[in-house]
Z-matrix of the N, CA and C atoms (Angstrom, degrees):
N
C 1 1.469
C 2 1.527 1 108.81
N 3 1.419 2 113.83 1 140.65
C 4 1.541 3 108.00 2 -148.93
C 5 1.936 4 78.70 3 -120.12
N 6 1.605 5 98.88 4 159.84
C 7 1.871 6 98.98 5 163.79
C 8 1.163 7 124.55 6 -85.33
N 9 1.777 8 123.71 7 144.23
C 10 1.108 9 130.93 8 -179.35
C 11 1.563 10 109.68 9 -62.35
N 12 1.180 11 132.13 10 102.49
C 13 1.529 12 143.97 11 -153.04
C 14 2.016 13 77.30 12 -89.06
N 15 1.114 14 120.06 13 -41.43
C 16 1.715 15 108.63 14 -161.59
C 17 1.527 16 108.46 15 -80.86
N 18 1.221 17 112.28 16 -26.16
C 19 1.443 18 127.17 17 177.09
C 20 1.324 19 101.05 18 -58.47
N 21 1.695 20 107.88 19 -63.34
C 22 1.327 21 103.66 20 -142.42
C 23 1.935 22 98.49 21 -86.03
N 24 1.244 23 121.78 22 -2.01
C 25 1.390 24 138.30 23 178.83
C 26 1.558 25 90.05 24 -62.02
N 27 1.728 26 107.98 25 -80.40
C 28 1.826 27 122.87 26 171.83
C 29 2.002 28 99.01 27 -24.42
N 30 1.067 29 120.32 28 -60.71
C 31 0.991 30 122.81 29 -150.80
C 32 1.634 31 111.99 30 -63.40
N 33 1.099 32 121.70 31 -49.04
C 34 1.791 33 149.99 32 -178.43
C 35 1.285 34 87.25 33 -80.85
N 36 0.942 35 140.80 34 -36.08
C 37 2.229 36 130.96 35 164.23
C 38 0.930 37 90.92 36 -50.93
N 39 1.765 38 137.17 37 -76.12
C 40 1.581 39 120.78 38 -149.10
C 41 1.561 40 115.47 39 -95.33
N 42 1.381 41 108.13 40 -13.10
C 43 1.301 42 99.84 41 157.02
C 44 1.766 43 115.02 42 -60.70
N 45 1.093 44 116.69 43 -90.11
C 46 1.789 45 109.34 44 162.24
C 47 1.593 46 115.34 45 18.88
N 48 2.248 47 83.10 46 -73.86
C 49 2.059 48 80.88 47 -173.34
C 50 1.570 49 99.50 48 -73.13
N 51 0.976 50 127.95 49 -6.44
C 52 2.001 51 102.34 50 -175.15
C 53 1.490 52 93.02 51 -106.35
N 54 1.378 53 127.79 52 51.16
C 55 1.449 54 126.56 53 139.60
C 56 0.889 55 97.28 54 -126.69
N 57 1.443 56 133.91 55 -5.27
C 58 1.505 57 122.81 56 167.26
C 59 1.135 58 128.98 57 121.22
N 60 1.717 59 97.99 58 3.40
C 61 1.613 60 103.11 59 -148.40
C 62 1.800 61 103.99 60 -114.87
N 63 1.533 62 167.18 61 159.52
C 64 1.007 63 163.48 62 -165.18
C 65 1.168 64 97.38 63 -99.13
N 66 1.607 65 123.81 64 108.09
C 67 1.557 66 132.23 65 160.56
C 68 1.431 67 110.90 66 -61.72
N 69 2.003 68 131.90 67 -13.95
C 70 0.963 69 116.76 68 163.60
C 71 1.310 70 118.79 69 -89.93
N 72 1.770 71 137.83 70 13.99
C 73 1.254 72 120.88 71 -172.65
C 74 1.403 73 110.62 72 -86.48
N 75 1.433 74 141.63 73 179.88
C 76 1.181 75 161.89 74 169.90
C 77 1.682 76 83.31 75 -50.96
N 78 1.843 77 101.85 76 129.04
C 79 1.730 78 98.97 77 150.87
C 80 1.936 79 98.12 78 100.00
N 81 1.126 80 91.65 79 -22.81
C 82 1.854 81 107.58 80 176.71
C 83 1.550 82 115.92 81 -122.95
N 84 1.290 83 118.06 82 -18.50
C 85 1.172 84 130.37 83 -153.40
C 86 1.914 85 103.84 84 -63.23
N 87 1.335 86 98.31 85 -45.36
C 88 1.507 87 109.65 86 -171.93
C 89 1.574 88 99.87 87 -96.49
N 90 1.290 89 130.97 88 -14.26
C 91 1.485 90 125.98 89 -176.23
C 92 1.231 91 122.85 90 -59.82
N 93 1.482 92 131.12 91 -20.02
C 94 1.306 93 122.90 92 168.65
C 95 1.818 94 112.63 93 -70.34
N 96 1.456 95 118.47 94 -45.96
C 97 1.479 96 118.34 95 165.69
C 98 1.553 97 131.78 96 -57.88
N 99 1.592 98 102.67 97 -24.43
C 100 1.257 99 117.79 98 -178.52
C 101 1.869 100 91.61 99 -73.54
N 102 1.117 101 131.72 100 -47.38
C 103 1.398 102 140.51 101 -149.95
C 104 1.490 103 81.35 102 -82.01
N 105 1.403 104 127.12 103 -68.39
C 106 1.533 105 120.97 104 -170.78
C 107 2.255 106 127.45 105 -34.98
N 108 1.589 107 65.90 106 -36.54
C 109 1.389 108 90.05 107 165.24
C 110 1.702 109 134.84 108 -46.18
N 111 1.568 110 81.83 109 -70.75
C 112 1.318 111 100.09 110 -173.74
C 113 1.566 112 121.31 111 -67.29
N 114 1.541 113 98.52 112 -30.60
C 115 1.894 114 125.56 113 -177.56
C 116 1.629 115 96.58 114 -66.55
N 117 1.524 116 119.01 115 -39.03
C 118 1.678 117 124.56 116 179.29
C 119 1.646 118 103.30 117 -43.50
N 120 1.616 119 108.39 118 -69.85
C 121 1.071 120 135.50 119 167.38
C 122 1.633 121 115.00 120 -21.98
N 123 1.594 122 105.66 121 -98.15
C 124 1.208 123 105.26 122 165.05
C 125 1.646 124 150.13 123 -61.06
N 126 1.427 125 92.10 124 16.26
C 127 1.379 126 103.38 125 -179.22
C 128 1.822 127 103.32 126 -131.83
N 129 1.498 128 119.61 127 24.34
C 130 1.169 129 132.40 128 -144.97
C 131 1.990 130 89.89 129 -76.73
N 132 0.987 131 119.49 130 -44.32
C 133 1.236 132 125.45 131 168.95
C 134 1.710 133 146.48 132 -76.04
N 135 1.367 134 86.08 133 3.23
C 136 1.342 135 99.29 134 139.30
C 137 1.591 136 144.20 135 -11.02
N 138 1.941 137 159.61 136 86.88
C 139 0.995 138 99.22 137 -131.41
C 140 1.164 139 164.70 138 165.00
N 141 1.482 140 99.05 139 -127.73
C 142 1.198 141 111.67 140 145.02
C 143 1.621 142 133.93 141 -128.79
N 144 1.931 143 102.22 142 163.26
C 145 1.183 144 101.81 143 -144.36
C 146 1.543 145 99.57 144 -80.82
N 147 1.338 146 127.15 145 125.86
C 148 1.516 147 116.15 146 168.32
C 149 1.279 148 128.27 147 -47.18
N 150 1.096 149 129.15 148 -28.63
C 151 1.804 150 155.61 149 -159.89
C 152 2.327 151 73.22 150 -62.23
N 153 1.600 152 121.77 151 -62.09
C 154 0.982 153 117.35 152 -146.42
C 155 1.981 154 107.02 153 -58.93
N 156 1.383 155 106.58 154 -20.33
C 157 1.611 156 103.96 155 177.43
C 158 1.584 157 115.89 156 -51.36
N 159 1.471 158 107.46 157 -17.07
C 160 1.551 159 119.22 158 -168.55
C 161 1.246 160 110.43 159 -118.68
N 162 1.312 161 115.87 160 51.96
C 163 1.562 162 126.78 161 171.14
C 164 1.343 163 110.17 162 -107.09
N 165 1.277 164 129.11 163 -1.05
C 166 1.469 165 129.13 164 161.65
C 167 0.976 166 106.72 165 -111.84
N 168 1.722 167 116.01 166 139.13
C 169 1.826 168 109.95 167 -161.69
C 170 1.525 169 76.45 168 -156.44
N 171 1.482 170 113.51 169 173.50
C 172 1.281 171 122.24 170 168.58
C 173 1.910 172 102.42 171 -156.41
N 174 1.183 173 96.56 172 174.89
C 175 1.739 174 110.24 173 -152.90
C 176 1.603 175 80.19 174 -129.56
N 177 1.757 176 82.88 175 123.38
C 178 1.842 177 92.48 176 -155.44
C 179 1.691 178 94.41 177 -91.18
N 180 1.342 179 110.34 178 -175.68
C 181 1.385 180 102.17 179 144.61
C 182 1.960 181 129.29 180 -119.51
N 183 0.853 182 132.02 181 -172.12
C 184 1.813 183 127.45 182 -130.85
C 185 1.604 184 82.52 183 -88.98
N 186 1.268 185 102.00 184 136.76
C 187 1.456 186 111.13 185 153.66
C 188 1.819 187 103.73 186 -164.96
N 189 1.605 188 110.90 187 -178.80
C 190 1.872 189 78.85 188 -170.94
C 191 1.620 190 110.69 189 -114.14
N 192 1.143 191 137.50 190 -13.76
C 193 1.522 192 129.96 191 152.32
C 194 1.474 193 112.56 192 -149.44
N 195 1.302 194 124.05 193 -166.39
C 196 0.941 195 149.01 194 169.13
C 197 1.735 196 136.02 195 -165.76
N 198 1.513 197 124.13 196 159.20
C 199 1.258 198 113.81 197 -179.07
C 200 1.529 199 97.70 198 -144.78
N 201 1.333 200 110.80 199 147.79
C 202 1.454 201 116.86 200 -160.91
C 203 1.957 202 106.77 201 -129.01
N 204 0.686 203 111.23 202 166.37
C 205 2.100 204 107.89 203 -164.93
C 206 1.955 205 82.76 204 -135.31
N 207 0.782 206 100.72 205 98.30
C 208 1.755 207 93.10 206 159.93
C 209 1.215 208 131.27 207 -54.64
N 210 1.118 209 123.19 208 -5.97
C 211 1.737 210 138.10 209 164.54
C 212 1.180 211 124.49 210 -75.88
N 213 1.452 212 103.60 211 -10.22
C 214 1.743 213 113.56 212 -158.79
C 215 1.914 214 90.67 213 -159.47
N 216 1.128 215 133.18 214 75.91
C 217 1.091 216 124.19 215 168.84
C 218 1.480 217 130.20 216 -80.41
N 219 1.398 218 115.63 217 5.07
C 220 1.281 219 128.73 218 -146.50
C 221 1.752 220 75.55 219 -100.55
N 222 1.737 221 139.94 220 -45.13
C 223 0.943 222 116.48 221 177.49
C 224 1.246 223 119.33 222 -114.24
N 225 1.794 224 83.19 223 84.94
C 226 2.114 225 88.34 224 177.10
C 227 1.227 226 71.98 225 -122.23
N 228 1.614 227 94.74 226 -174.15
C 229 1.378 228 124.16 227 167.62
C 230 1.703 229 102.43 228 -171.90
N 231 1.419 230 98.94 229 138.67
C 232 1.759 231 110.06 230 -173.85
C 233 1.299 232 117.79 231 -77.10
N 234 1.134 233 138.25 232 144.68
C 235 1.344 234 150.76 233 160.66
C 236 0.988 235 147.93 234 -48.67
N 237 1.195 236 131.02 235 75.98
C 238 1.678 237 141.11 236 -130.93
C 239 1.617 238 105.99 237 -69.80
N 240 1.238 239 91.98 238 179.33
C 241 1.625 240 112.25 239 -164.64
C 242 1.587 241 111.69 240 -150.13
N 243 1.527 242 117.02 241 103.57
C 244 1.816 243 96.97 242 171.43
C 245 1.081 244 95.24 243 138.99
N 246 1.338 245 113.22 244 -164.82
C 247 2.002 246 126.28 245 -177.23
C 248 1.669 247 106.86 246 48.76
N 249 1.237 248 120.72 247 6.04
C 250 1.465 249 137.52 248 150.26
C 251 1.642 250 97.27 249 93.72
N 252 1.467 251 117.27 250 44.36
C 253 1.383 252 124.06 251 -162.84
C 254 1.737 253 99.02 252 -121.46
N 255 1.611 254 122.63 253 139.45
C 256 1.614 255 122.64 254 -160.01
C 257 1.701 256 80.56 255 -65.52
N 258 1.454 257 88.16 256 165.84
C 259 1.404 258 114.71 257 -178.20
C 260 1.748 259 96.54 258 -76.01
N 261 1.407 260 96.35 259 152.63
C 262 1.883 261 104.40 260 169.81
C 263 1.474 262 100.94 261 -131.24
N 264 1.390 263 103.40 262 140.81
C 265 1.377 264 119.65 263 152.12
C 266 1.302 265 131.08 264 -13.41
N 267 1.497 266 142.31 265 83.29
C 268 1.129 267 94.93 266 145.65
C 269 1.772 268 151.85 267 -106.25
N 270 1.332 269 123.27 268 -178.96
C 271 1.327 270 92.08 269 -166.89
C 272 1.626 271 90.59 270 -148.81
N 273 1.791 272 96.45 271 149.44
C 274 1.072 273 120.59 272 -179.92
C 275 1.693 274 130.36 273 -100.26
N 276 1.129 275 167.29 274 7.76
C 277 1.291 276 171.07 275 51.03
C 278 1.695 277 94.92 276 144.81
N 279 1.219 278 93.36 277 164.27
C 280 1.371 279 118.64 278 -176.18
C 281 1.906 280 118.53 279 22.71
N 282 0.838 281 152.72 280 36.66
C 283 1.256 282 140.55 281 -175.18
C 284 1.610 283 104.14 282 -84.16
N 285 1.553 284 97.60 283 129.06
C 286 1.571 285 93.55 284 -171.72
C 287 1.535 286 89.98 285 -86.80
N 288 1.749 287 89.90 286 179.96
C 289 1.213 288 102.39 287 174.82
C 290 1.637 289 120.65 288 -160.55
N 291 1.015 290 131.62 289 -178.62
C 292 2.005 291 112.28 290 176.89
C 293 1.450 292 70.50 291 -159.16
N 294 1.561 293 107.35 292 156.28
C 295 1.527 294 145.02 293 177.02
C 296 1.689 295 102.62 294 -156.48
N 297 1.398 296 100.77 295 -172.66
C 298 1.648 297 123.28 296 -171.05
C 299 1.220 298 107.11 297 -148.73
N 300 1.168 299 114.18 298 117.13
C 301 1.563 300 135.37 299 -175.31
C 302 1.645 301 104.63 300 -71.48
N 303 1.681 302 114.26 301 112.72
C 304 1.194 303 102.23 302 179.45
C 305 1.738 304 114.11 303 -82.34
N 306 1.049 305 148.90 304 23.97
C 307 0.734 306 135.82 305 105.99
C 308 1.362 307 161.84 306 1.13
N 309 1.566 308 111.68 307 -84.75
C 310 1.366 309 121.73 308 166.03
C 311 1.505 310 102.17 309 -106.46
N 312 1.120 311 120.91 310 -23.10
C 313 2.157 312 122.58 311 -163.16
C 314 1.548 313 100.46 312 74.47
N 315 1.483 314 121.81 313 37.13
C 316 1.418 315 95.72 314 162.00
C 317 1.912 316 92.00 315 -118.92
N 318 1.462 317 86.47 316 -178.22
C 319 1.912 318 96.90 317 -155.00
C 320 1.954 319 95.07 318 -85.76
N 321 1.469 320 90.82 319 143.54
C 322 1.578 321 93.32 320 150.44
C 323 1.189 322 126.30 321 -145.90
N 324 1.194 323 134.10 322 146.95
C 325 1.531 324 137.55 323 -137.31
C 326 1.650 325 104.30 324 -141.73
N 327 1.419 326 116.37 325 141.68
C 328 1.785 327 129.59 326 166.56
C 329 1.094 328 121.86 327 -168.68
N 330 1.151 329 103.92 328 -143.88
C 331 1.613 330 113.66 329 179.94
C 332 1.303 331 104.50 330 -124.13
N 333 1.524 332 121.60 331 161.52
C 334 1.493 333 139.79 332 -164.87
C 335 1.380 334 89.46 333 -126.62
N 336 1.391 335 120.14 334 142.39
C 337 1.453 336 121.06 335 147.74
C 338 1.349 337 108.99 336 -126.92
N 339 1.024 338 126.64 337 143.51
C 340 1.912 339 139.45 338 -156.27
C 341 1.436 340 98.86 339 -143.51
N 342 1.849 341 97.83 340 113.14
C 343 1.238 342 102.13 341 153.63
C 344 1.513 343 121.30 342 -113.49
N 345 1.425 344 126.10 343 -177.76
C 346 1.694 345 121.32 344 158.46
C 347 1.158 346 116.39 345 -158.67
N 348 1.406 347 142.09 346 144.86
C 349 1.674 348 123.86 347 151.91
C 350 1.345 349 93.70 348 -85.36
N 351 1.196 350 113.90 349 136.09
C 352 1.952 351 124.41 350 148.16
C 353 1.294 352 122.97 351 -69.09
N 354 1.238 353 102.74 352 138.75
C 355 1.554 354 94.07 353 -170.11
C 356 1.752 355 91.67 354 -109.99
N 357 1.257 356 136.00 355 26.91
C 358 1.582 357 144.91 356 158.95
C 359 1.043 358 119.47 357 166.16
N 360 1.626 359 125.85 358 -44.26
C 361 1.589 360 121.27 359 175.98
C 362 1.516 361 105.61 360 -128.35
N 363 1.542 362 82.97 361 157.25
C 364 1.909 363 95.15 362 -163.71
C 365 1.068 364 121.58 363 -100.53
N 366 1.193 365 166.62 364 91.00
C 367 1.820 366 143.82 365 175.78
C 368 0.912 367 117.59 366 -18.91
N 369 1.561 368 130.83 367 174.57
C 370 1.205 369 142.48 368 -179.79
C 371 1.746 370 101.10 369 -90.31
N 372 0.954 371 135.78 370 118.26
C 373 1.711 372 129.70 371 147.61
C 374 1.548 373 111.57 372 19.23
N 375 1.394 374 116.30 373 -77.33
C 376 1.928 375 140.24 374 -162.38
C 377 1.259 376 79.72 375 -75.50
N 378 1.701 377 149.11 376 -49.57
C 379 1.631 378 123.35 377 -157.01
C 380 1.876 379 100.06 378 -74.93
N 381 1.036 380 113.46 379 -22.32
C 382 1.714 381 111.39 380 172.40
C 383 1.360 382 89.80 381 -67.14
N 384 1.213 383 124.21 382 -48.08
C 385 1.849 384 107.69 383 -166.74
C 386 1.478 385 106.04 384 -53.43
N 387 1.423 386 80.32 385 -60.11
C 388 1.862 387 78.27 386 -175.02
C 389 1.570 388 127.15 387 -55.79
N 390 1.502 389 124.22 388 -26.94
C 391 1.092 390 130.90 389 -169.11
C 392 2.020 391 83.79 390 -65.48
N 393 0.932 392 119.10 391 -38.51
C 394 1.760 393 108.37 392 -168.45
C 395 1.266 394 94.89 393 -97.19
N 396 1.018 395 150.30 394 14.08
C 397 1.567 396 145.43 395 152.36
C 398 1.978 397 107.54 396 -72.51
N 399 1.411 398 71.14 397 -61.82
C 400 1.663 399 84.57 398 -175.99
C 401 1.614 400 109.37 399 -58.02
N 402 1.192 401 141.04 400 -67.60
C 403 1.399 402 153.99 401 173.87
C 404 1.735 403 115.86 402 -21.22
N 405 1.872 404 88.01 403 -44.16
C 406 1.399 405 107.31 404 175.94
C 407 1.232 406 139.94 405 -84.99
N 408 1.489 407 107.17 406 -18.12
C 409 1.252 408 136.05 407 169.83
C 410 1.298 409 117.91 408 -64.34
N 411 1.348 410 129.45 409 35.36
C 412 1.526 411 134.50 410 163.32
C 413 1.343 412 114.92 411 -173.34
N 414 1.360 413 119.58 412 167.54
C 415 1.407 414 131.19 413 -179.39
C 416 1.450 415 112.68 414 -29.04
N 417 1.424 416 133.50 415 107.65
C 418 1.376 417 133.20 416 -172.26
C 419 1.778 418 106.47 417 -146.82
N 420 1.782 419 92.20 418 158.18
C 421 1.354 420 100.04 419 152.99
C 422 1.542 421 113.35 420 -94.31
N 423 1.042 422 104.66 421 171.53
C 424 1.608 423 109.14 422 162.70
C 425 1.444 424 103.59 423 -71.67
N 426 1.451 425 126.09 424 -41.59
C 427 1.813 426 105.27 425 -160.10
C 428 1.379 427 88.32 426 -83.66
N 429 1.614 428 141.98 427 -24.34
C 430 1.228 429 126.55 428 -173.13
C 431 1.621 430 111.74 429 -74.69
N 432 1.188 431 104.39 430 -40.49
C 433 1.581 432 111.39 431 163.67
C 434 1.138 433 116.19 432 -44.70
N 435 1.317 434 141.96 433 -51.58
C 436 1.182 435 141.07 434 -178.37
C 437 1.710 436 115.73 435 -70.91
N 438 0.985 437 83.09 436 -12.01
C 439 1.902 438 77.30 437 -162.77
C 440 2.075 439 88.61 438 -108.47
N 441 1.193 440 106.63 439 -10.66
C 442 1.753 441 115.06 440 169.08
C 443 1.551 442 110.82 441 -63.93
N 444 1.103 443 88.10 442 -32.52
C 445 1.806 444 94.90 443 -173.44
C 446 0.979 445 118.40 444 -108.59
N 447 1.661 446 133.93 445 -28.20
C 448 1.289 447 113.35 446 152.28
C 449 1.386 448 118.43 447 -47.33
N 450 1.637 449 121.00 448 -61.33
C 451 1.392 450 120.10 449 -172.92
C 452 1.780 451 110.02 450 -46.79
N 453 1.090 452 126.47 451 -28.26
C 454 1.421 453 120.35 452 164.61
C 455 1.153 454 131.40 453 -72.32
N 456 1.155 455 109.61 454 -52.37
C 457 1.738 456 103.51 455 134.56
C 458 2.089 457 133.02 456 -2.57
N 459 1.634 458 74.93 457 -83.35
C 460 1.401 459 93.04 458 -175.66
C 461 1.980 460 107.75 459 -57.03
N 462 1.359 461 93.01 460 -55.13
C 463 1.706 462 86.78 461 -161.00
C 464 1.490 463 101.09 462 -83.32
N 465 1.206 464 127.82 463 -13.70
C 466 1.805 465 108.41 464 170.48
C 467 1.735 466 112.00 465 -94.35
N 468 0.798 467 114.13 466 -15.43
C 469 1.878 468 128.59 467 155.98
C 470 1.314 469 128.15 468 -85.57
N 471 1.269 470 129.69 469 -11.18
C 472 1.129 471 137.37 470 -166.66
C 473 1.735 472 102.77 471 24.12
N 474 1.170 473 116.80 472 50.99
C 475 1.255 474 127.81 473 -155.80
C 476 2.244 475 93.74 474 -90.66
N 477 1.685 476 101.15 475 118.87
C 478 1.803 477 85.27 476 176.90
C 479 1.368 478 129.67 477 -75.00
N 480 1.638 479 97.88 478 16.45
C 481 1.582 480 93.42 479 169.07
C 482 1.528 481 115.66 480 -160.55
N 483 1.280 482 141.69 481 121.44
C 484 1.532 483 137.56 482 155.72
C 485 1.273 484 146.00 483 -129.35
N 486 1.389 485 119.31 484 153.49
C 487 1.192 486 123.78 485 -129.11
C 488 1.754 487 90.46 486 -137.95
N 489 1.756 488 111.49 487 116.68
C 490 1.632 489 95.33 488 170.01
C 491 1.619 490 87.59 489 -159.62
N 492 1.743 491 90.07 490 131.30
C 493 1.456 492 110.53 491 168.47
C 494 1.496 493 123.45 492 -120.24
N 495 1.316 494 106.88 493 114.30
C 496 1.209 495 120.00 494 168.11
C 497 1.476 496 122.38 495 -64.86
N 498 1.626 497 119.54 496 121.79
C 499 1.817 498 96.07 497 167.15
C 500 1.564 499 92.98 498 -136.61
N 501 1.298 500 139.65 499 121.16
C 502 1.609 501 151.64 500 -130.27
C 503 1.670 502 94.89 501 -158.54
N 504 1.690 503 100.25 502 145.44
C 505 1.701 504 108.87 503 158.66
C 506 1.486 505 108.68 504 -104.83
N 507 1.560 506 121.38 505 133.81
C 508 1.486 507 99.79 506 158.02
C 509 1.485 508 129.93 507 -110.59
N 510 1.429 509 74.63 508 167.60
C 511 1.602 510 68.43 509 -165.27
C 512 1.834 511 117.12 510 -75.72
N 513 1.178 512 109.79 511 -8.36
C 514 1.499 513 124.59 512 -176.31
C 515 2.029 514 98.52 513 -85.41
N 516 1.041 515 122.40 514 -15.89
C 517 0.951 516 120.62 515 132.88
C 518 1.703 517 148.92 516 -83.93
N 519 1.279 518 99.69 517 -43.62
C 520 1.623 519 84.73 518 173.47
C 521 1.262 520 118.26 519 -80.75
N 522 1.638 521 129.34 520 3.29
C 523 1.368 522 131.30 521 -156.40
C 524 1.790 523 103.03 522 -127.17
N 525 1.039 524 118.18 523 -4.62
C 526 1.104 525 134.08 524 -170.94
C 527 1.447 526 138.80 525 -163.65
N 528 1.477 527 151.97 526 108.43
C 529 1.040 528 144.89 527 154.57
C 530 1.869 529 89.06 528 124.64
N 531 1.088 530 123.50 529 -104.31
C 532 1.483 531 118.82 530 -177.67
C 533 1.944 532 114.40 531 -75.86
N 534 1.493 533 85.52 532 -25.85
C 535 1.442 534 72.91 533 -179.66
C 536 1.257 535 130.20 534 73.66
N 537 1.441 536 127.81 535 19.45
C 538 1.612 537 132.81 536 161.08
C 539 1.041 538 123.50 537 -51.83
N 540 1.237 539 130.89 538 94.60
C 541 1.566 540 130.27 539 -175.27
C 542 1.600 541 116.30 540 -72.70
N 543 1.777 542 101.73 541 -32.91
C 544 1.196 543 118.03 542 162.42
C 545 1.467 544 144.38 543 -81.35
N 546 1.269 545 124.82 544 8.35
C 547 1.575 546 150.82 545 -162.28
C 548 1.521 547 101.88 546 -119.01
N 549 1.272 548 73.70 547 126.69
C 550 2.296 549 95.91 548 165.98
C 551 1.386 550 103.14 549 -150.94
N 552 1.502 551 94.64 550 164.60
C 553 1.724 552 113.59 551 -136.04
C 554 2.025 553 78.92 552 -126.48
N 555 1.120 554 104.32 553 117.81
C 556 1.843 555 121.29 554 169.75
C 557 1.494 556 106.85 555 -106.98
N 558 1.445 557 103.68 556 134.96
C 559 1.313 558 108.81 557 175.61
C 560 1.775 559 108.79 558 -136.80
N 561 1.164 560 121.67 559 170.15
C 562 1.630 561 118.03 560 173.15
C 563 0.900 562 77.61 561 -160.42
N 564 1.522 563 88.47 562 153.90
C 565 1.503 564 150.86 563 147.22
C 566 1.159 565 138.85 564 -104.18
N 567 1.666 566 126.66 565 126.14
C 568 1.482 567 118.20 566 -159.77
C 569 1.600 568 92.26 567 -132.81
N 570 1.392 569 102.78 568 153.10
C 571 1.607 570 110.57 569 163.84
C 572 1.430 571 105.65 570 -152.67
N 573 1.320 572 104.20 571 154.88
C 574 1.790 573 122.70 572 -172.95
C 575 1.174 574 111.24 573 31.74
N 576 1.752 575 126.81 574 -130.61
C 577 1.411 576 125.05 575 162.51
C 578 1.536 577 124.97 576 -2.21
N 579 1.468 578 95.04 577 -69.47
C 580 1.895 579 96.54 578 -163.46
C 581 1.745 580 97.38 579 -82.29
N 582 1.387 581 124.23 580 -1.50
C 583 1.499 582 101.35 581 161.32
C 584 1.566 583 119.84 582 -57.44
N 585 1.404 584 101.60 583 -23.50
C 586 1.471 585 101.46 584 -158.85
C 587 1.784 586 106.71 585 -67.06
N 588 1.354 587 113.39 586 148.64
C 589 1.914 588 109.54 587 -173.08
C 590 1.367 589 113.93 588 -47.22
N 591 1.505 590 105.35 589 -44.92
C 592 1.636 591 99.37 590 -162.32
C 593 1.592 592 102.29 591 -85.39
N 594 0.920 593 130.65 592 -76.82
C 595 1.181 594 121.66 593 162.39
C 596 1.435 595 127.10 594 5.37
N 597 1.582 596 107.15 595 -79.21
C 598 1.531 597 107.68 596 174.27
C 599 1.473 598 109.59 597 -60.27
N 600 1.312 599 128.71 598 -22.02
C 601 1.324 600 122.95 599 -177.68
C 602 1.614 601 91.49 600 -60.51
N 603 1.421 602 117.88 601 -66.45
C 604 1.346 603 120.14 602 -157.45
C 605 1.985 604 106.94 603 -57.92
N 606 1.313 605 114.61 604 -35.82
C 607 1.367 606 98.74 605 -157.22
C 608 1.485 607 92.33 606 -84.22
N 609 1.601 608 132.50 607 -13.89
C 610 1.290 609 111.51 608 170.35
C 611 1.339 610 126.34 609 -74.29
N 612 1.298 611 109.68 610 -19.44
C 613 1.426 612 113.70 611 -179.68
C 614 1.700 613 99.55 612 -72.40
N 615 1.382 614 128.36 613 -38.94
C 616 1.125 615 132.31 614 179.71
C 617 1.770 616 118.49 615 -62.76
N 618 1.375 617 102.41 616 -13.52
C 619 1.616 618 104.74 617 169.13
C 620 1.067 619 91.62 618 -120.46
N 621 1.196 620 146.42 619 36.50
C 622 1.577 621 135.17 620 147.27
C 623 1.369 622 117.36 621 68.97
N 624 1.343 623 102.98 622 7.17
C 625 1.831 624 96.03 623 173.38
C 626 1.574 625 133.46 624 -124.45
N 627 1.804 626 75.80 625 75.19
C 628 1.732 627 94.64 626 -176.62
C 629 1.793 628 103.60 627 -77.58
N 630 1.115 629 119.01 628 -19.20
C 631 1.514 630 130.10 629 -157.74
C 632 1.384 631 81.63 630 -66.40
N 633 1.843 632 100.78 631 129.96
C 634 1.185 633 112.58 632 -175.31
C 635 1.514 634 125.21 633 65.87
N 636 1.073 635 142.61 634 24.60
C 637 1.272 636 133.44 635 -170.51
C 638 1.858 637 91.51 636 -161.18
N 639 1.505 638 135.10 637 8.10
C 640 0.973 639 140.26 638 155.42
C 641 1.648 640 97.75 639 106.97
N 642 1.461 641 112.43 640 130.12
C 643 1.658 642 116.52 641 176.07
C 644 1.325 643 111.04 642 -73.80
């Protein structure tokens, strides 16, 4: 389901005039299309279900973990499955991301860290990206966000365990009301395996995002 680009054009016109200001002067003139624009964009996921970025999977062969930096994908490598050896973790680090606080509609932006055990076939690296592109790509909380992407995780992997930490600035905070320029908001998500304490203790420390959630 795509956004009403004509609606939301109408819409950013009378917002404009009910602050008072002429949506036809120089400097406004194009701002309702420019906004339609951008709302296409950031609201691109709308929808649809993220779970679907992870419909191509493949059945690796045995090796025993791995950890991957989303900044640098060129030296990951995925986490095997098979040769009758326990499943390992794997885990994904840093993937940024930007959303819109339904709330106020202003943006907030961080990093994702993604874990999973496989329970036989793996995704590709980029379909975890996308699974948090997509998730993020519309009106959200952070704790609903987080718990969007584990469950995609879980049900297009049938994966027995996942692991996703959010750590985000918002903008309804730093832009308004207290005004923390310095404050971000961490959240997790656990399923099967990595619910368990020790475990999730260990695989968060293994994506590095104890900050905020206790060293």
């Amino acid at each position: 389901m795509s956004v009403d680009r004509d609606r939301i054009e109408a819409a950013v016109s009378e917002l404009l005039a009910a602050l008072g200001d002429d949506p036809a002067r120089e400097g406004l003139e194009q701002t309702p299309r420019r906004v339609a624009e951008l709302y296409a964009e950031l609201f691109a996921g709308v929808g649809v279900d993220p779970a679907d970025a992870l419909r191509s999977t493949f059945d690796p062969s045995p090796v025993s973990s791995a950890t991957a930096t989303a900044s640098d994908p060129a030296t990951a490598t995925d986490a095997r499955v098979g040769g009758g050896l326990p499943a390992q973790p794997v885990l994904l680090r840093d993937i940024a991301f930007r959303s819109v606080c339904e709330h106020h509609l202003l943006p907030f932006e961080g990093v994702a860290h993604v874990a999973y055990v496989p329970s036989g076939r793996v995704a590709g690296l980029g379909s975890i990206v996308a699974v948090v592109e997509s998730a993020s790509s519309r009106l959200q909380l952070q704790e609903r966000l987080t718990d969007d992407i584990a469950d995609a995780l879980e049900r297009a992997l049938d994966a027995r365990g996942v692991l996703v930490v959010l750590d985000a600035r918002h903008g309804c905070v730093t832009a308004r009301g207290p005004r923390q320029t310095g404050s971000t908001t961490v959240t997790l998500s656990a399923r099967g395996s990595l619910a368990e304490p020790a475990a999730r203790a260990e695989v968060t420390a293994l994506l590095g995002a104890t900050r905020g959630l206790g060293r």
